[in-house]
C-alpha positions in Angstrom: -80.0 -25.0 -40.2 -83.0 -27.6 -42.1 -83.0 -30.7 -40.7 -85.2 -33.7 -42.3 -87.0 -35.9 -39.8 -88.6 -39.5 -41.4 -90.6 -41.2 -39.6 -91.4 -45.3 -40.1 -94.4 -47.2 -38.6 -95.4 -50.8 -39.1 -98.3 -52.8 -37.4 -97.9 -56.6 -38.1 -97.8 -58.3 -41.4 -99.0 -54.7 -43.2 -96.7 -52.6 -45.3 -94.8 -49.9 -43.0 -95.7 -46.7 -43.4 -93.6 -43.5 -43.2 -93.5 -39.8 -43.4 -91.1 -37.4 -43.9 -91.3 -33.7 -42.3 -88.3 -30.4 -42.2 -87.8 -29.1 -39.5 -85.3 -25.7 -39.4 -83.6 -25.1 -36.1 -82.3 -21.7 -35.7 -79.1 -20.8 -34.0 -79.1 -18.9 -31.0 -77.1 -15.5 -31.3 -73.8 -14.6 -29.5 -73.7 -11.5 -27.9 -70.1 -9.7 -27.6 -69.0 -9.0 -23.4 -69.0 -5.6 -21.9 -65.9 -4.3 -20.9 -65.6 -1.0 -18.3 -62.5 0.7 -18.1 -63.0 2.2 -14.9 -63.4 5.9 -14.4 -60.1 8.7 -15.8 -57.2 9.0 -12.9 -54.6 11.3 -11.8 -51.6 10.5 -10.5 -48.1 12.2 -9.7 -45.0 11.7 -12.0 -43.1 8.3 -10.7 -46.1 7.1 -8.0 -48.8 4.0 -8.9 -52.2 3.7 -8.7 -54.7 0.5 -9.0 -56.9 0.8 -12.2 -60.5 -0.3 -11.7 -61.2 -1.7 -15.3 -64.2 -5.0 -15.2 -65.9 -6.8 -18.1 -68.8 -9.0 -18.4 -70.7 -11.4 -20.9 -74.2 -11.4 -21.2 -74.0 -14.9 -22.5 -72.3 -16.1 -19.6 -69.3 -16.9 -22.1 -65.4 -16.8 -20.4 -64.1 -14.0 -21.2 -60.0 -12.7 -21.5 -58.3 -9.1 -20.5 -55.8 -7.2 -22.4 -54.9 -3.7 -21.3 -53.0 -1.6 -23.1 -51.2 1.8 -22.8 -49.9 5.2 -24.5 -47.8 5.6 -21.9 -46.3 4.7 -18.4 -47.1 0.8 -18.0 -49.0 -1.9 -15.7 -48.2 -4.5 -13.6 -49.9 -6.8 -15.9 -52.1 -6.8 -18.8 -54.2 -9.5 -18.7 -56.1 -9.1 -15.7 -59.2 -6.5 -14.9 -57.3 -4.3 -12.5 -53.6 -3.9 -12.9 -51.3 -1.8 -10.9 -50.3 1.3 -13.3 -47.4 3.0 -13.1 -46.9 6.8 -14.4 -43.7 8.1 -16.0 -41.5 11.1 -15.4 -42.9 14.1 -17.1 -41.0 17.7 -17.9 -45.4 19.2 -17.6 -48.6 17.7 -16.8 -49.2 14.8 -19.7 -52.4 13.2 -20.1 -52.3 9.3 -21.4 -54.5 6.5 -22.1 -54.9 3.1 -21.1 -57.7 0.7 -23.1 -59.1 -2.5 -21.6 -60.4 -4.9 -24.3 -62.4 -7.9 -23.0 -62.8 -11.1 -25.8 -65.3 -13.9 -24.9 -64.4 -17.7 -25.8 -66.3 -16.4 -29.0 -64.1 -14.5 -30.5 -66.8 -11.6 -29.6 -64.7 -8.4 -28.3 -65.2 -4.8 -26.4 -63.0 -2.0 -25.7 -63.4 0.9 -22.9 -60.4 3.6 -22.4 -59.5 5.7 -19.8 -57.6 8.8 -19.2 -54.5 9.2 -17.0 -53.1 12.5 -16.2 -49.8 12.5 -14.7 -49.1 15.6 -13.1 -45.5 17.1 -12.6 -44.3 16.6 -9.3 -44.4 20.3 -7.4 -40.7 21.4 -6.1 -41.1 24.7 -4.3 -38.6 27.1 -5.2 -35.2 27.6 -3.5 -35.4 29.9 -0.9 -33.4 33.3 -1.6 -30.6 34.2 0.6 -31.6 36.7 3.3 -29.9 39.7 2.6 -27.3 40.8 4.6 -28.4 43.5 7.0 -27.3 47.4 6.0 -25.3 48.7 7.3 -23.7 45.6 8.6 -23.0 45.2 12.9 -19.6 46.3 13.9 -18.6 45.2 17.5 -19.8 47.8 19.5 -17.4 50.0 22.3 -19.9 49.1 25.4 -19.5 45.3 24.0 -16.5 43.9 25.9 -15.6 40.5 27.1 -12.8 39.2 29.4 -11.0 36.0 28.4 -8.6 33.7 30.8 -7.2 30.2 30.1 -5.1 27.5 32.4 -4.8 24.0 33.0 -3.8 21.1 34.8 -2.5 17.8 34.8 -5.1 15.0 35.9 -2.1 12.1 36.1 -0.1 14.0 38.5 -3.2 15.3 40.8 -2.7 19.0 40.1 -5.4 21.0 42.2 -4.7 24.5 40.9 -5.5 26.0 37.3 -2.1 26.7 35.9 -1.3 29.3 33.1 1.8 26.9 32.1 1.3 23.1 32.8 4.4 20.6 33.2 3.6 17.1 31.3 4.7 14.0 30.8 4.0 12.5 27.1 1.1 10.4 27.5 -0.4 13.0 30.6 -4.2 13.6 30.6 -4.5 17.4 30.9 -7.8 19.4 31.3 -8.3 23.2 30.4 -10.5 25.9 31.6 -11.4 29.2 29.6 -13.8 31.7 31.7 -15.3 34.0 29.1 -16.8 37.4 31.2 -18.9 40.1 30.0 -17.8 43.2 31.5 -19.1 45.5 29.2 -22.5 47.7 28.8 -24.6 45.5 26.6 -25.0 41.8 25.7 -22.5 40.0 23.5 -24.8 37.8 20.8 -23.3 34.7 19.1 -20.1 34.4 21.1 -18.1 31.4 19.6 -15.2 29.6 21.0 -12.8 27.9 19.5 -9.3 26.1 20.6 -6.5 25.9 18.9 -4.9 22.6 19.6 -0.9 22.3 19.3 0.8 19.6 17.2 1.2 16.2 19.3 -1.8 17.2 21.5 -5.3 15.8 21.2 -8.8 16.7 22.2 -9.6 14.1 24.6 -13.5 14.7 25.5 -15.3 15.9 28.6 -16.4 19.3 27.0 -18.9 21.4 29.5 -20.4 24.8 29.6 -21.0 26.1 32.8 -20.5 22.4 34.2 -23.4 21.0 31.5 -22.2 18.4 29.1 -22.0 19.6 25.4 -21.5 17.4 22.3 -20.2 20.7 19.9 -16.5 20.5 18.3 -14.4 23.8 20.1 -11.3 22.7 17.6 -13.9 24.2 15.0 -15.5 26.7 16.8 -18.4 26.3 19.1 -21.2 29.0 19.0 -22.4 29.6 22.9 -25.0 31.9 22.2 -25.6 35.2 23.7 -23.7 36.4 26.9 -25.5 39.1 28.8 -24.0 41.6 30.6 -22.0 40.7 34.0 -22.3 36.8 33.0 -19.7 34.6 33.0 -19.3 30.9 31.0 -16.7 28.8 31.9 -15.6 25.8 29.5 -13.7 22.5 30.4 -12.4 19.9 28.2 -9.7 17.4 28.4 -7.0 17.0 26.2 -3.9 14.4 26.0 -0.4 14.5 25.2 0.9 13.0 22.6 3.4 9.5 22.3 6.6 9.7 24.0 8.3 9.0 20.3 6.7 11.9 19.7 9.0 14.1 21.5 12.9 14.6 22.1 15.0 14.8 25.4 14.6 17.8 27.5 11.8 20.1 27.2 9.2 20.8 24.7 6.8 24.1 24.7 3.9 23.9 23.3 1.1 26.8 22.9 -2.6 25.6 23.9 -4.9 29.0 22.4 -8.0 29.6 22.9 -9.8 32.5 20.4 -13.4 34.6 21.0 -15.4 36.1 18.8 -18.9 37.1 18.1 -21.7 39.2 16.3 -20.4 42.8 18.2 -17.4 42.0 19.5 -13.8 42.0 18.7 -11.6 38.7 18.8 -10.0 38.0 21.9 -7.3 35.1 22.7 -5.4 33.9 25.5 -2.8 30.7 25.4 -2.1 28.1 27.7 1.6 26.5 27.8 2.2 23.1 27.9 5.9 22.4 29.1 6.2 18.6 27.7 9.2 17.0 29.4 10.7 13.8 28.5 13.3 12.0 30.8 16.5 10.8 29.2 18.6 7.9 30.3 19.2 6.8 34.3 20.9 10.0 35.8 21.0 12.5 33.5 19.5 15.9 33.5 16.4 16.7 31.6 15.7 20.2 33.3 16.4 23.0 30.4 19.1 25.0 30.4 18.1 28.4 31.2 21.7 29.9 31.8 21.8 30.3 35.3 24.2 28.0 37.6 22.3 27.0 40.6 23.8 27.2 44.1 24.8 23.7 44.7 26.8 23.4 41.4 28.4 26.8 42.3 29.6 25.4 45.7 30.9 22.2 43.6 32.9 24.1 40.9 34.2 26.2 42.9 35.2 23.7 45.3 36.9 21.9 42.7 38.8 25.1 41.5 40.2 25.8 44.6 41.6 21.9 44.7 43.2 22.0 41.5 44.9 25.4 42.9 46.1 24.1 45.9 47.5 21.1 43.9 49.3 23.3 41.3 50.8 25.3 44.4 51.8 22.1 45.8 53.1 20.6 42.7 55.5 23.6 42.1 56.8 24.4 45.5 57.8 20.6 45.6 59.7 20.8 42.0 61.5 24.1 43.2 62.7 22.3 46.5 63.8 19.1 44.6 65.7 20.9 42.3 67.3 23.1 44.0 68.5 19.6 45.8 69.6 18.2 42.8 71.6 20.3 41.1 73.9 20.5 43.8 74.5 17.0 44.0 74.9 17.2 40.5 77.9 19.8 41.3 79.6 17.9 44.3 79.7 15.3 41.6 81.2 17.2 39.1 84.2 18.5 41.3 84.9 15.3 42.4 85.0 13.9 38.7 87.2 17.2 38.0 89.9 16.2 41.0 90.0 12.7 40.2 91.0 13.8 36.7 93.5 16.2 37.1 94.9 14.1 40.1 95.9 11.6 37.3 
């Protein structure tokens, strides 16, 4: 703008003087800031990236950022380099994002930048393989050998047993030896035990004496058996509660079932006689029908005493009476004389 400058000077008793001058100052001009948006991105569908937006003023003036969006959204909006977050997209989308930059002015500049969110890549479902034609059938030279026993680990058994006496509670362990006797290898053997009702798996399941960690109650797939092998399985199982069971004897059928990729199904059971005591003295064996030596030697015993007593009994009535009636007669004719005496 004009300003007026006046100007007074005075040197002793003389009139001042003065002089008046104009001088125009002119304004310096604001130049607006600079802002960069940073170069275009790509980015996949639901992931972030760090935008790399900056702004100047060639003033030297503060400046302010505001960033704005078309779609997805930043961490924040008023800084230069916010974290940006892309959408979910059905197809690659492209969006934009503008940085504006304001100095203390009221000067602005804008820059925009391109984002293109790409569709996140799901490969396609594998097709099933097609099953094989003609399908395997179990094959005549493909034969296998199957044989299953136990014992009872409480009571110290030492031989494998096709029929194992327990206790309810009893530890038991099993053994199924699986041979192949036949002309070519069996593939994909499984084996799978059939557990009875009120007994239990109870752990320590080996192959050939290695530990496994498979589930033979669902079927366990061994692998391939060649031909004159042998693979012999252990496991222990456990009887159930004594409530579980009534007096006497209870038979129970452990089975064991083989199958595989060219082989038939084979089985074999193991039986579990269960036998729970009753009370002090009495007889928990099960009655098969047939009378055992020593209670033949007792009944018949005790026949032959009742015998002898109902010979004994007899022969003494007949004596006795015999006896009595003829006192019963001497009576009577002495009762008749006495009478007819009168």
């Amino acid at each position: 703008g004009n300003y007026q400058v006046r100007v007074y000077v005075k040197r002793g008793s003389a009139n001042p003087a003065q002089a008046t001058t104009t001088i125009n100052v002119l304004s310096q001009p604001n130049h607006s800031p600079v802002a960069d948006a940073g170069s275009d991105r790509e980015v996949e569908e639901g992931n972030s990236i760090r935008l790399n937006g900056s702004g100047s003023d060639p003033d030297g003036d503060s400046i302010t950022y505001s960033w704005y969006c078309n779609g997805g959204y930043v961490s924040r909006t008023d800084i230069a380099q916010p974290e940006y977050f892309a959408p979910f997209v059905s197809q690659n989308t492209s969006y934009f994002c503008d940085l504006t930059v304001t100095d203390d002015k009221g000067f602005a500049d804008s820059d925009r930048l391109s984002v293109l969110v790409r569709k996140k890549y799901v490969p396609p479902t594998p097709s099933p393989t097609p099953t094989p034609s003609p399908t395997p059938v179990p094959s005549a030279t493909t034969s296998l050998t199957i044989s299953k026993s136990g014992k009872n680990l409480d009571r110290g058994d030492a031989l494998w047993l096709e029929t194992i006496t327990a206790a309810p509670g009893d530890i038991l362990q099993f053994k199924i030896e699986i041979t192949n006797i036949g002309g070519n290898p069996a593939k994909n053997v499984i084996i799978k035990d059939i557990f009875p009702n009120k007994v239990n798996y109870w752990g320590s399941l080996k192959i050939n004496d290695v530990p496994q960690s498979g589930a033979i109650w669902l079927g366990m797939n061994m692998g391939d058996i060649p031909v004159g092998q042998k693979k012999i399985i252990t496991f222990d199982a456990k009887v159930g509660l004594s409530e579980d069971f009534g007096y006497g004897s209870t038979i129970l059928n452990n089975l064991a079932t083989v199958s595989g990729e060219n082989l038939f199904p084979i089985e074999d059971t193991a039986v579990i006689d269960v036998r729970k005591a009753g009370v002090a003295g009495a007889v928990t064996e099960v009655n098969t029908g047939a009378i055992k030596p020593v209670m033949f030697v007792f009944f018949t015993s005790l026949l032959l005493l009742i015998l002898f007593i109902g010979f004994w009994a007899i022969n003494r009535f007949l004596v006795h009476s015999s006896k009595f009636w003829r006192n019963v007669d001497e009576k009577f004719q002495l009762l008749k004389s006495y009478i007819f005496s009168e």
